[in-house]
C-alpha positions in Angstrom: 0.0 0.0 0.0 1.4 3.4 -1.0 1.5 6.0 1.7 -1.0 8.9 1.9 0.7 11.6 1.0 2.5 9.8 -2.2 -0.4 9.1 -3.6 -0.9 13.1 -3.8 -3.9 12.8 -1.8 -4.3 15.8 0.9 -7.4 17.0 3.1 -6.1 20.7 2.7 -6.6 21.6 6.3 -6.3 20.2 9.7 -8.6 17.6 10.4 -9.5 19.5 13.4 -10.3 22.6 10.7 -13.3 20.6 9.6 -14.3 20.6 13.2 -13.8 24.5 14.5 -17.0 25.5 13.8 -18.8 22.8 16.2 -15.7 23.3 19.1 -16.4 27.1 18.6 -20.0 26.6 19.6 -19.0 24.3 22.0 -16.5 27.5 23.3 -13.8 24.7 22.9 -10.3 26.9 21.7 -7.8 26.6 19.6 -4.5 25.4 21.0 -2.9 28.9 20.7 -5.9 30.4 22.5 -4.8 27.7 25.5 -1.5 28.0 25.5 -1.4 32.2 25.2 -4.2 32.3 28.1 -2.8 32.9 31.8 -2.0 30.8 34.0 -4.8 29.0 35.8 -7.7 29.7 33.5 -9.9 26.8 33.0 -10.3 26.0 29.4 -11.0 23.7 26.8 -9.0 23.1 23.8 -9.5 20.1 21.2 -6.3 18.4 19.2 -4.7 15.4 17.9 -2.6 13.7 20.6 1.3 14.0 19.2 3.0 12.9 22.5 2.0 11.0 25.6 4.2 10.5 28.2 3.6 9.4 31.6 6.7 8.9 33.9 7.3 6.8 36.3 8.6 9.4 38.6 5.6 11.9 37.8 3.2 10.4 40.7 0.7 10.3 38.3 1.0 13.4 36.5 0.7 12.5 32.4 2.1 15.3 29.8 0.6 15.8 26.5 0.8 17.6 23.1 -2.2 17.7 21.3 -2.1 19.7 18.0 -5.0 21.5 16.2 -4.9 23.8 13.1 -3.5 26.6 15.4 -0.4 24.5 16.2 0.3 22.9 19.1 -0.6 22.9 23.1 1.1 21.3 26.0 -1.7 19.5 28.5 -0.6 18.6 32.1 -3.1 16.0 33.4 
């Protein structure tokens, strides 16, 4: 199977793109929104995981990187 992108084939946007309008109603923001708000504001931001990472010396604590078509966001969880 040829990959995706050699086939020519593109979706032209972010797949989250096709999604903004809903998340906007939904006051769901972009990644840049989230990461440029201050610090402790509760928010909610939608985006394709990148990078998990949960170490063992954490207690718990899980660090993310979701991406949207705004770029990317760091999540502490």
């Amino acid at each position: 199977m040829k990959p995706y992108g050699h086939l020519g084939l593109t979706l032209r946007e972010h797949p989250i793109a096709f999604l903004r309008k809903d998340l906007s109603e939904r006051h769901i923001v972009t990644c840049a929104e989230a990461m440029n708000a201050r610090d402790g504001r509760w928010m909610m931001a939608a985006g394709l995981v990148l990078v998990r990472q949960k170490p063992g010396s954490a207690k718990g604590v899980m660090f993310i990187t979701i991406e949207d078509e705004a770029g990317p966001a760091n999540v502490v969880v």
